[in-house]
PyMOL CGO cylinders between C-alpha atoms (Angstrom):
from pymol import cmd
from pymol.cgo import CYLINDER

trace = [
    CYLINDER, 0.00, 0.00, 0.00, 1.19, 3.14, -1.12, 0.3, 1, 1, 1, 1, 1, 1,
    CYLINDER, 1.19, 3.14, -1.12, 1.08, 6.39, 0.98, 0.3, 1, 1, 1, 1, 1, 1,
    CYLINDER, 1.08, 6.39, 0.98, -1.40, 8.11, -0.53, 0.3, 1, 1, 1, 1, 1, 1,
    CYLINDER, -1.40, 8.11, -0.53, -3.50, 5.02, -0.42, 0.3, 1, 1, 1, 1, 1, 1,
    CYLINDER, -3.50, 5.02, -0.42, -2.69, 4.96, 3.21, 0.3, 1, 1, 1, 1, 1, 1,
    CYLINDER, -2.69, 4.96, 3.21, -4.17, 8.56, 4.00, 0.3, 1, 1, 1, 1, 1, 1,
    CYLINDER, -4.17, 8.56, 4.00, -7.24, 7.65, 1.60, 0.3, 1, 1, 1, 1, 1, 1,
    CYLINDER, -7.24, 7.65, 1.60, -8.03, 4.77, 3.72, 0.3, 1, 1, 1, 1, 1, 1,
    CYLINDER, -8.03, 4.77, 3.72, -7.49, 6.59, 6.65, 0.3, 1, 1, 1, 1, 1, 1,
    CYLINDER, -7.49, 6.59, 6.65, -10.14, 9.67, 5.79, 0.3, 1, 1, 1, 1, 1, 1,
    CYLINDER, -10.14, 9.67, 5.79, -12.58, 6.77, 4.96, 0.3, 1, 1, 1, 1, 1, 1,
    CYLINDER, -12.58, 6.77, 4.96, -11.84, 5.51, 8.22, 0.3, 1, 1, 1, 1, 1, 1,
    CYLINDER, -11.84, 5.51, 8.22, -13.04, 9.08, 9.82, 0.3, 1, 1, 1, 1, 1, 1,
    CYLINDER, -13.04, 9.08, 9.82, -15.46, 9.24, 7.54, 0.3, 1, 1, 1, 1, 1, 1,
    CYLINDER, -15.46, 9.24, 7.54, -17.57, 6.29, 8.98, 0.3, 1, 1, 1, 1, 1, 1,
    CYLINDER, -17.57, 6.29, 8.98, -16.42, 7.35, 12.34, 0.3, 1, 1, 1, 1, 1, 1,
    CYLINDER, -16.42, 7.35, 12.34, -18.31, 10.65, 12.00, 0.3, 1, 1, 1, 1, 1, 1,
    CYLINDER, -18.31, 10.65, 12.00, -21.19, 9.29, 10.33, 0.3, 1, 1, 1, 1, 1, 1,
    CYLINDER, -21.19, 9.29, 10.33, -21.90, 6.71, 12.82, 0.3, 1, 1, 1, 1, 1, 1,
    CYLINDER, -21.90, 6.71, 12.82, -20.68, 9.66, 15.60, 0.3, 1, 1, 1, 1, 1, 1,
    CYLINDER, -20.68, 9.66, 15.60, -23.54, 11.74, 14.31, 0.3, 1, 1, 1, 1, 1, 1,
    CYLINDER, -23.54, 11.74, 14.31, -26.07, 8.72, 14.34, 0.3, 1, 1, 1, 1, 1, 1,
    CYLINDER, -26.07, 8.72, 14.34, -25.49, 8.09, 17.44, 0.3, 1, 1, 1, 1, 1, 1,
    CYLINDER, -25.49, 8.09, 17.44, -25.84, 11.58, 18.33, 0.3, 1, 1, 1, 1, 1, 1,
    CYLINDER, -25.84, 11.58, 18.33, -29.02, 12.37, 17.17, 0.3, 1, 1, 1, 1, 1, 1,
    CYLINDER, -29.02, 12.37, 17.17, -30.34, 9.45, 18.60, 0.3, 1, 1, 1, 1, 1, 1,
    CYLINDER, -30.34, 9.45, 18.60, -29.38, 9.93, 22.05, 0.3, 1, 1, 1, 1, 1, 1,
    CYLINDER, -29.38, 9.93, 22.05, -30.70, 13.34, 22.05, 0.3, 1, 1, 1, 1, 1, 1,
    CYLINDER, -30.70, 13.34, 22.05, -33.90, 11.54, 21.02, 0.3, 1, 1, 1, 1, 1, 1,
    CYLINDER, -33.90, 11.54, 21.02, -33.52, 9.21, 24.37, 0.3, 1, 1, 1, 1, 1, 1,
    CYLINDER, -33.52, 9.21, 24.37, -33.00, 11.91, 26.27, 0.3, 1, 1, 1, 1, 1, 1,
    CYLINDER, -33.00, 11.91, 26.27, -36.10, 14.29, 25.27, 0.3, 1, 1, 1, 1, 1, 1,
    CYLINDER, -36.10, 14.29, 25.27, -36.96, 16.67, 28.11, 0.3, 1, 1, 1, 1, 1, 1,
    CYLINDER, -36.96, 16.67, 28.11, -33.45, 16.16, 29.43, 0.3, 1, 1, 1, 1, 1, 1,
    CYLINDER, -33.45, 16.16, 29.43, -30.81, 19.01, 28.49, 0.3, 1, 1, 1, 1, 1, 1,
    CYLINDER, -30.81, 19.01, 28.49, -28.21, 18.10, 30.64, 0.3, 1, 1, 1, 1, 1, 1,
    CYLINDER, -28.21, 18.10, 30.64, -28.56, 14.44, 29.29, 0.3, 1, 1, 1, 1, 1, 1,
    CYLINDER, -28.56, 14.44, 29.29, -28.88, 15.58, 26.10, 0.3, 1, 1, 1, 1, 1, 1,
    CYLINDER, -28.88, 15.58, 26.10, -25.71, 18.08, 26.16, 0.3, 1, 1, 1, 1, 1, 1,
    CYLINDER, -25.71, 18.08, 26.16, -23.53, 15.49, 28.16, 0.3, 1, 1, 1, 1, 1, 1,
    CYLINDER, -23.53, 15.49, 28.16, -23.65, 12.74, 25.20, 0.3, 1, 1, 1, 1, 1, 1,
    CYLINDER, -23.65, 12.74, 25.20, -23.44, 15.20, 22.73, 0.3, 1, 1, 1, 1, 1, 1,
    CYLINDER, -23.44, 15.20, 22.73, -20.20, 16.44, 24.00, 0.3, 1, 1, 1, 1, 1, 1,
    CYLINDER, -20.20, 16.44, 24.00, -19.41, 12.23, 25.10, 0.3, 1, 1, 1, 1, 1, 1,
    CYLINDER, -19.41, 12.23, 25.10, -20.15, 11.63, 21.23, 0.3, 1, 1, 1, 1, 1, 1,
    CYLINDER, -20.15, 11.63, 21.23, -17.79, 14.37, 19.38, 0.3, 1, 1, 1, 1, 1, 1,
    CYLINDER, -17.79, 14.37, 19.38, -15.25, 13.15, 22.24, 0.3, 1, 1, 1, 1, 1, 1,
    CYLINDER, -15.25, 13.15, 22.24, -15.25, 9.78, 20.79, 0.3, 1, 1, 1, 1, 1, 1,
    CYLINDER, -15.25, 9.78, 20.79, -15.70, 11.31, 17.29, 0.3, 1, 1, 1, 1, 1, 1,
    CYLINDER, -15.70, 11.31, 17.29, -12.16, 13.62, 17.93, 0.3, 1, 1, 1, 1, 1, 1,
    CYLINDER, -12.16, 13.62, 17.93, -10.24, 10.41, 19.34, 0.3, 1, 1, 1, 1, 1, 1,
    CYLINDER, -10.24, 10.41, 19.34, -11.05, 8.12, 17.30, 0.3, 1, 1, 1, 1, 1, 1,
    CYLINDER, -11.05, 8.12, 17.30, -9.74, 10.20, 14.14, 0.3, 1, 1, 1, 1, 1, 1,
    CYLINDER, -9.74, 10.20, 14.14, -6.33, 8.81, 12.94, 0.3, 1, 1, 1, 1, 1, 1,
    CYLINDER, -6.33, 8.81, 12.94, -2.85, 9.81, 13.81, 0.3, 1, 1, 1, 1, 1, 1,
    CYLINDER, -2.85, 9.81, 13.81, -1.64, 12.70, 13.70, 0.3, 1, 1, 1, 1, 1, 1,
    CYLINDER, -1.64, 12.70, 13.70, -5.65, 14.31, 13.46, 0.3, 1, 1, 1, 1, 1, 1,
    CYLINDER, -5.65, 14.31, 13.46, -6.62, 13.42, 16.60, 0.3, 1, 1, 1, 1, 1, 1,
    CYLINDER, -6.62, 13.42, 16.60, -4.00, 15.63, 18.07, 0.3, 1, 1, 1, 1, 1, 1,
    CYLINDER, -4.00, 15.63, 18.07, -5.27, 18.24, 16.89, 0.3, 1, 1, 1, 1, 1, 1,
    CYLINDER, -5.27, 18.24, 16.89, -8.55, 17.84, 19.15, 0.3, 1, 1, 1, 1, 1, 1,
    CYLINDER, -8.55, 17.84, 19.15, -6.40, 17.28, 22.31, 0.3, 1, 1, 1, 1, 1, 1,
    CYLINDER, -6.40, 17.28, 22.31, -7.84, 20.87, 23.36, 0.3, 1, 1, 1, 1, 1, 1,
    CYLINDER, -7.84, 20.87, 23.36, -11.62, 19.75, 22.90, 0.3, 1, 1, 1, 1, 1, 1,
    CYLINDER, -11.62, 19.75, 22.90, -10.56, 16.13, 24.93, 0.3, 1, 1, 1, 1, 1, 1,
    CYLINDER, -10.56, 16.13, 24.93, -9.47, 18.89, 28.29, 0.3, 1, 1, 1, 1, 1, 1,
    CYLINDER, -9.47, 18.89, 28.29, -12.54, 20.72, 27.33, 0.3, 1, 1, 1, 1, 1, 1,
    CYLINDER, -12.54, 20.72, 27.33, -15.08, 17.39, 27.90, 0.3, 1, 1, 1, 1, 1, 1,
    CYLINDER, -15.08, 17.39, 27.90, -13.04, 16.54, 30.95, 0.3, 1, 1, 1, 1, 1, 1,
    CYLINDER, -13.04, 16.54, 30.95, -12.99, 19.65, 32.61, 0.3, 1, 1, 1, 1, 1, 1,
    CYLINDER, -12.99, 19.65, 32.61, -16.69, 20.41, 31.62, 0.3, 1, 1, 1, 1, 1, 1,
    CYLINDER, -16.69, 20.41, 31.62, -18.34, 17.29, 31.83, 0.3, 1, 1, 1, 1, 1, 1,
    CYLINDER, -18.34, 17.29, 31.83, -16.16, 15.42, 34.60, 0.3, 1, 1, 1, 1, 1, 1,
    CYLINDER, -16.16, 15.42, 34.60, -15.27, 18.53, 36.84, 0.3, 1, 1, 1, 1, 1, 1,
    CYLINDER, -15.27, 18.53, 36.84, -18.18, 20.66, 36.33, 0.3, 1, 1, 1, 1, 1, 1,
    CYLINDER, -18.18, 20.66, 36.33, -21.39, 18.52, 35.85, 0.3, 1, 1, 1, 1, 1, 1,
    CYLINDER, -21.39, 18.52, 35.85, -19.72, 15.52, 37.69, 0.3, 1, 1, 1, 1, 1, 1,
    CYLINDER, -19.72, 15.52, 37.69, -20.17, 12.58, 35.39, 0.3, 1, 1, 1, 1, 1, 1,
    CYLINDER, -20.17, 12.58, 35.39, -17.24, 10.66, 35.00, 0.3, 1, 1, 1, 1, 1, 1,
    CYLINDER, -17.24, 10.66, 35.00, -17.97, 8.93, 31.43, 0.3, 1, 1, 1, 1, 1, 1,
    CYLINDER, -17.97, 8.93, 31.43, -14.55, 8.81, 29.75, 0.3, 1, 1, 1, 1, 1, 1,
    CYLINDER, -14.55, 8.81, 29.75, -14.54, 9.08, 25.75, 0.3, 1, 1, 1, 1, 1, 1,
    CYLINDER, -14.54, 9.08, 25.75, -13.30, 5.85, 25.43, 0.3, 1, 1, 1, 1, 1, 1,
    CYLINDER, -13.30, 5.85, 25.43, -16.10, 3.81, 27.36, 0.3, 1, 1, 1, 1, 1, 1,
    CYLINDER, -16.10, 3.81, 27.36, -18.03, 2.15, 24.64, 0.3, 1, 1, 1, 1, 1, 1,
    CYLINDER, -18.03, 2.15, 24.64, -20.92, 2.50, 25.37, 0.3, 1, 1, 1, 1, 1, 1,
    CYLINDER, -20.92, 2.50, 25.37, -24.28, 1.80, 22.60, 0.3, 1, 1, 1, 1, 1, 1,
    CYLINDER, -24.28, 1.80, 22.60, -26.55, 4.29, 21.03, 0.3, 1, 1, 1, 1, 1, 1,
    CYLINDER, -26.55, 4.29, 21.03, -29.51, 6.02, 22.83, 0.3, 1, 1, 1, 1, 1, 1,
    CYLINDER, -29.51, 6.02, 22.83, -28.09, 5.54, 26.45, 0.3, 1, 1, 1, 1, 1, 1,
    CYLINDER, -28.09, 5.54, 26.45, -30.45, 7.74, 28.62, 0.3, 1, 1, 1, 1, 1, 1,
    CYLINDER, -30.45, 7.74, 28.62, -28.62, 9.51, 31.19, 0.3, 1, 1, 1, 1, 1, 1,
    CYLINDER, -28.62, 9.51, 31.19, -31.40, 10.56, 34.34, 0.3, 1, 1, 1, 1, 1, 1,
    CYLINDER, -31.40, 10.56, 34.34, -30.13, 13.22, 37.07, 0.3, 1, 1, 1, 1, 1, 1,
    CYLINDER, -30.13, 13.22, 37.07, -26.25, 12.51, 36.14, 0.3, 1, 1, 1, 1, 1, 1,
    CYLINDER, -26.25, 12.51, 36.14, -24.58, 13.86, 38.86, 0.3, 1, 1, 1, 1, 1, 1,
    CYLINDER, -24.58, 13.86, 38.86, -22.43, 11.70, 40.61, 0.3, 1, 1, 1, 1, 1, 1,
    CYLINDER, -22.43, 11.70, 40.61, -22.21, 9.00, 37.91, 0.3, 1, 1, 1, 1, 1, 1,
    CYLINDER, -22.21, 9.00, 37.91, -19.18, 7.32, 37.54, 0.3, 1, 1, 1, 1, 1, 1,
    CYLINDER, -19.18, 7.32, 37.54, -18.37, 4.71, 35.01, 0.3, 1, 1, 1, 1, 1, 1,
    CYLINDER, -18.37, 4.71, 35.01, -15.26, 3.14, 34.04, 0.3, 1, 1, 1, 1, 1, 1,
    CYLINDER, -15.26, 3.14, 34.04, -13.57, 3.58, 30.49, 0.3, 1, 1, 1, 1, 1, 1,
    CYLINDER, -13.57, 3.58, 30.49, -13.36, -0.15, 30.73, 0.3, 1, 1, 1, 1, 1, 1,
    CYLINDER, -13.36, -0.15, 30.73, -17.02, -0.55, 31.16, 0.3, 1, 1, 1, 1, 1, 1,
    CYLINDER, -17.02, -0.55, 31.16, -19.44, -1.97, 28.19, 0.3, 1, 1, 1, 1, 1, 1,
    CYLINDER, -19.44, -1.97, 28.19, -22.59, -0.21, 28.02, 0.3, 1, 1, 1, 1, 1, 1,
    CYLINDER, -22.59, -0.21, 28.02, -24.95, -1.52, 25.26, 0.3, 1, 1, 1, 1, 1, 1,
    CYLINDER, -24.95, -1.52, 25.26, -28.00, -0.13, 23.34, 0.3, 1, 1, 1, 1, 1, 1,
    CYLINDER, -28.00, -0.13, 23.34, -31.26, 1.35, 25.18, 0.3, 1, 1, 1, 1, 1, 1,
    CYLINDER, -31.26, 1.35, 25.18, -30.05, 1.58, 28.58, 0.3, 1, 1, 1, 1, 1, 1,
    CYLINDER, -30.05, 1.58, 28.58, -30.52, 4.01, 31.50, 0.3, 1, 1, 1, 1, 1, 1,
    CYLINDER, -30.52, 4.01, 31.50, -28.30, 5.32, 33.67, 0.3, 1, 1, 1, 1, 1, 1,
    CYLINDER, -28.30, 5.32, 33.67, -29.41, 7.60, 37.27, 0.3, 1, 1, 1, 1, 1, 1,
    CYLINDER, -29.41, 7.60, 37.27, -27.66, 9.71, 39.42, 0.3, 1, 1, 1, 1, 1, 1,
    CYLINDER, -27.66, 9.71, 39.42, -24.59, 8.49, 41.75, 0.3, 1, 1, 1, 1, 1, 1,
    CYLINDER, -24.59, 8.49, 41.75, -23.94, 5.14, 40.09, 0.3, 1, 1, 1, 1, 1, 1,
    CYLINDER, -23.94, 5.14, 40.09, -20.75, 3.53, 39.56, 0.3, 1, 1, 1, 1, 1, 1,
    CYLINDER, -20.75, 3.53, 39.56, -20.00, 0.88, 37.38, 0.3, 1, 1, 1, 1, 1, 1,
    CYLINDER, -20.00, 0.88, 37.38, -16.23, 0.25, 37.42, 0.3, 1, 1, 1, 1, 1, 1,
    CYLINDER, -16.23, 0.25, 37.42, -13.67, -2.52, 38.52, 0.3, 1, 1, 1, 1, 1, 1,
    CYLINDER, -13.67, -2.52, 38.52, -12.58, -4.03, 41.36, 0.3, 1, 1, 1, 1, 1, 1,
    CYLINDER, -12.58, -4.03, 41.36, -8.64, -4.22, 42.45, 0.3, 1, 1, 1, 1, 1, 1,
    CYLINDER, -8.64, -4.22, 42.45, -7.44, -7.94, 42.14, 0.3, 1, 1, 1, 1, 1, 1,
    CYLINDER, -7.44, -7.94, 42.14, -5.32, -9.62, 45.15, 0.3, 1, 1, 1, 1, 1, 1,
    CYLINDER, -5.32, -9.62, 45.15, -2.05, -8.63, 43.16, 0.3, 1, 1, 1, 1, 1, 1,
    CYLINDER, -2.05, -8.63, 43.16, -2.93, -5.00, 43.49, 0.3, 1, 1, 1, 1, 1, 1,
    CYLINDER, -2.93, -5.00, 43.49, -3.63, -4.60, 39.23, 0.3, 1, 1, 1, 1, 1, 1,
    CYLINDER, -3.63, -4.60, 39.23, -7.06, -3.64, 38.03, 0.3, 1, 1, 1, 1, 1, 1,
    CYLINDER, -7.06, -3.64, 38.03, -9.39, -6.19, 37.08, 0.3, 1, 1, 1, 1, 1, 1,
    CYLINDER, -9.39, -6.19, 37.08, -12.03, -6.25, 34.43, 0.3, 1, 1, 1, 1, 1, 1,
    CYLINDER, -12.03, -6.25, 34.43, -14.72, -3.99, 34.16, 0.3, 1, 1, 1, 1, 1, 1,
    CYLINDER, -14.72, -3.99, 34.16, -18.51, -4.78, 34.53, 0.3, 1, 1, 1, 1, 1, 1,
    CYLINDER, -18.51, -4.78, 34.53, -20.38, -5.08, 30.72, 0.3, 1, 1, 1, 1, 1, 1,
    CYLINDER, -20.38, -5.08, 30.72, -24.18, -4.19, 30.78, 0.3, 1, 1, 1, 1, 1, 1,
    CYLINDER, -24.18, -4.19, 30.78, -26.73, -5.73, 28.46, 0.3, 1, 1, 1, 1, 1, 1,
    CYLINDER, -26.73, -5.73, 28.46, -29.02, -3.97, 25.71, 0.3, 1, 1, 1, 1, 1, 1,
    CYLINDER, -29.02, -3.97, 25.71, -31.91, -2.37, 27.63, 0.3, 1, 1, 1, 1, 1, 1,
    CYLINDER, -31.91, -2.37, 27.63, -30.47, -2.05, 31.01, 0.3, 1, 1, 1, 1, 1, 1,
    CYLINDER, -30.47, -2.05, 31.01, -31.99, 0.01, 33.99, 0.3, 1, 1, 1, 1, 1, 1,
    CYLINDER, -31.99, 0.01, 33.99, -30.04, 1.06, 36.68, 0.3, 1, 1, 1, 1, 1, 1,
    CYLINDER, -30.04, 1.06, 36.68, -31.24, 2.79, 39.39, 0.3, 1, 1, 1, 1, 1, 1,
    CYLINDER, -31.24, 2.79, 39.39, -30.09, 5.56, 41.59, 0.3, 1, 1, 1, 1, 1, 1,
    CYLINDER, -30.09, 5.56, 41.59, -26.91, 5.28, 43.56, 0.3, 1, 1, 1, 1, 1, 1,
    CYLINDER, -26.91, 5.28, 43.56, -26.59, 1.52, 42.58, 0.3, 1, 1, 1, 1, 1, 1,
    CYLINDER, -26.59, 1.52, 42.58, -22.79, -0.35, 42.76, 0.3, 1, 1, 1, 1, 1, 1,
    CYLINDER, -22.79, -0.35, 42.76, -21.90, -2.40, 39.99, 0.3, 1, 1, 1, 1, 1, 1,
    CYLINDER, -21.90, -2.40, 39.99, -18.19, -3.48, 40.14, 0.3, 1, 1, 1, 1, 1, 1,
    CYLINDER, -18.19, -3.48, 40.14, -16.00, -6.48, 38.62, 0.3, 1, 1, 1, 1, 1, 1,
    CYLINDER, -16.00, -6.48, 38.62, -15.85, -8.31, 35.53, 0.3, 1, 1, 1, 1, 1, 1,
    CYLINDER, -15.85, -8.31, 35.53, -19.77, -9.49, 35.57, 0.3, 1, 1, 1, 1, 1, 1,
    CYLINDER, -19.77, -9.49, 35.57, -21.92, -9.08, 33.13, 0.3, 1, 1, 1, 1, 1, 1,
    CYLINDER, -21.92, -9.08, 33.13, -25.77, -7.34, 33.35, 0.3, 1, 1, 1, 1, 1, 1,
    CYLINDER, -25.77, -7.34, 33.35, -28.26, -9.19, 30.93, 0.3, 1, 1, 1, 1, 1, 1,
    CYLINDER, -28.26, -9.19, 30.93, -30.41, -7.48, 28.70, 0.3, 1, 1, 1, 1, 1, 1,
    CYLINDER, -30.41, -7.48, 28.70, -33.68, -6.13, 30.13, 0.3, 1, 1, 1, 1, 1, 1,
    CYLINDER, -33.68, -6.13, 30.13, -32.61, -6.57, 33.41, 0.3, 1, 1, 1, 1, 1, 1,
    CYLINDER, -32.61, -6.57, 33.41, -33.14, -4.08, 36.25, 0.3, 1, 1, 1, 1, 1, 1,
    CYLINDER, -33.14, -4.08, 36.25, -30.87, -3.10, 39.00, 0.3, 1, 1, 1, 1, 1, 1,
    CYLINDER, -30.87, -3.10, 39.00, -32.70, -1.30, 41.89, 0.3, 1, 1, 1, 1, 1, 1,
    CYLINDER, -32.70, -1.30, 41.89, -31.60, 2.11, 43.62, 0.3, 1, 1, 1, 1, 1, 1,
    CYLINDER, -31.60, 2.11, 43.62, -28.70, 1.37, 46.30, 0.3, 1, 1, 1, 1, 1, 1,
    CYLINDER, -28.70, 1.37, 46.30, -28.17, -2.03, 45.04, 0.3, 1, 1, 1, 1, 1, 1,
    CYLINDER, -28.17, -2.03, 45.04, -24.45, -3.82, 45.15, 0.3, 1, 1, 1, 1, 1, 1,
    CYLINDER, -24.45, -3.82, 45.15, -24.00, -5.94, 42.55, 0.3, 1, 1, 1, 1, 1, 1,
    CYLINDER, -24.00, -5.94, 42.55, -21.05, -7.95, 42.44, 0.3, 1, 1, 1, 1, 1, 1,
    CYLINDER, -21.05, -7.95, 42.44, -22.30, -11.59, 40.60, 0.3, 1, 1, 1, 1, 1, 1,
    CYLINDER, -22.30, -11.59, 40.60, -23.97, -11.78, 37.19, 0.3, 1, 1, 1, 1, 1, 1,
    CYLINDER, -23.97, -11.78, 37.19, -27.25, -11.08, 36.12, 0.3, 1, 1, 1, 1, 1, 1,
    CYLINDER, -27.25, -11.08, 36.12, -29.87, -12.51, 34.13, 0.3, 1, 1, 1, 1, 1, 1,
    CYLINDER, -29.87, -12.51, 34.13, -31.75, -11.55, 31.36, 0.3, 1, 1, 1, 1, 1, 1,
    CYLINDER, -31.75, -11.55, 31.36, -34.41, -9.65, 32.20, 0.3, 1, 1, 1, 1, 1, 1,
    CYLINDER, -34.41, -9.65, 32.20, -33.86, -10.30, 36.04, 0.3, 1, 1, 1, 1, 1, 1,
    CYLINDER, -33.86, -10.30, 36.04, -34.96, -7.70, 38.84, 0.3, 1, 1, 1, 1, 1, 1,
    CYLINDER, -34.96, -7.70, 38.84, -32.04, -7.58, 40.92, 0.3, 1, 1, 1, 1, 1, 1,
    CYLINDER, -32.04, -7.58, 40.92, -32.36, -5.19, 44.53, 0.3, 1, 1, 1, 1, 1, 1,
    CYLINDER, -32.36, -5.19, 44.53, -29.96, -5.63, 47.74, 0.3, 1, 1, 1, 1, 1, 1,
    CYLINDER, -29.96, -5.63, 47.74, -26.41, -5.53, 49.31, 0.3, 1, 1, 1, 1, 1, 1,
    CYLINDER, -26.41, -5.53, 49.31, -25.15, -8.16, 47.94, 0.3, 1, 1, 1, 1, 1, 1,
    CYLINDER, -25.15, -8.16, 47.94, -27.68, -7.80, 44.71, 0.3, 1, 1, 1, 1, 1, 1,
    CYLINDER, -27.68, -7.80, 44.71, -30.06, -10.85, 44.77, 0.3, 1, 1, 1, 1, 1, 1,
    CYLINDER, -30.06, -10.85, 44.77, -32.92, -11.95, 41.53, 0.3, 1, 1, 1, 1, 1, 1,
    CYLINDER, -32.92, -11.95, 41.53, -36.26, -10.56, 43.36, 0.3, 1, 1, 1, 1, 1, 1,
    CYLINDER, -36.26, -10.56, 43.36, -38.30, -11.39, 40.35, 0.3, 1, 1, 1, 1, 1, 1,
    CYLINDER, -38.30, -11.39, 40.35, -38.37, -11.64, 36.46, 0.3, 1, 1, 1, 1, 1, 1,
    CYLINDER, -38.37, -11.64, 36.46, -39.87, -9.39, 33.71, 0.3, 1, 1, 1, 1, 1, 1,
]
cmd.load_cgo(trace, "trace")
């Protein structure tokens, strides 16, 4: 491959970056109708993506926009949701303050997200980080619920406000509790 064949592939590359960038865009504004500060967060989580995944040397060139989501979005409004979580389209973000989630974290389509969550890792017996929780399609996740650890959250499950949940879930499962125990199906 030639050079120039190398840059054409690479503007190709950003090319399907932004348009999938701007689908997801619009449709997570849709999720979040009514809801400005949901709204503006994953616009700004979106064009963060967008500028980082652009290739080398581009992406650079948005390192001032990358301190401009952190300090905005992170600092100011308090939701920790790195740029390089991946995270599906149409996540619906409810009362965001105090949400962290870990850029190791899976998030998939159609799920919700309240205030002073934290979905992250947990620190393994050698003192390195372990793997990071990955939520289903359709997930709903109360207020100031604990998800930590490599587990995984099924789709159309539900985790009750102030649950801990450390263990897998099933599909569609209600989970409530600390520890986080199945209280019914849906």
């Amino acid at each position: 491959m030639t050079n120039d064949e190398s840059v054409l592939a690479k503007l190709r590359k950003t090319r399907i970056v932004a348009a999938l960038s701007m689908k997801d865009i619009f449709q997570d504004w849709e999720a979040n109708h009514g809801n400005p500060k949901g709204q503006l967060v994953l616009v700004l989580f979106r064009l963060a993506q967008w500028v980082r995944a652009l290739p080398e040397p581009w992406w650079l060139l948005g390192i001032p926009y990358l301190a401009f989501y952190r300090i905005n979005v992170e600092w100011i409004l308090g939701i920790e949701l790195r740029f390089k979580t991946r995270v599906g389209p149409r996540l619906r973000l409810f009362h965001g303050q105090s949400l962290v989630v870990h850029e190791g974290a899976v998030i998939g389509a159609d799920c919700t997200l309240r205030q002073s969550t934290t979905i992250g890792n947990k620190k393994l017996a050698d003192g390195s980080e372990g793997p990071s929780p990955v939520l289903g399609n359709g997930v709903d996740v109360g207020a100031n619920a604990v998800i930590l650890g490599g587990i995984t959250i099924g789709d159309g499950a539900v985790v009750g406000a102030g649950a801990v949940v450390l263990k897998d879930v099933p599909a569609r499962a209600v989970v409530a509790g600390n520890p986080a125990r199945v209280i019914s199906q849906r």
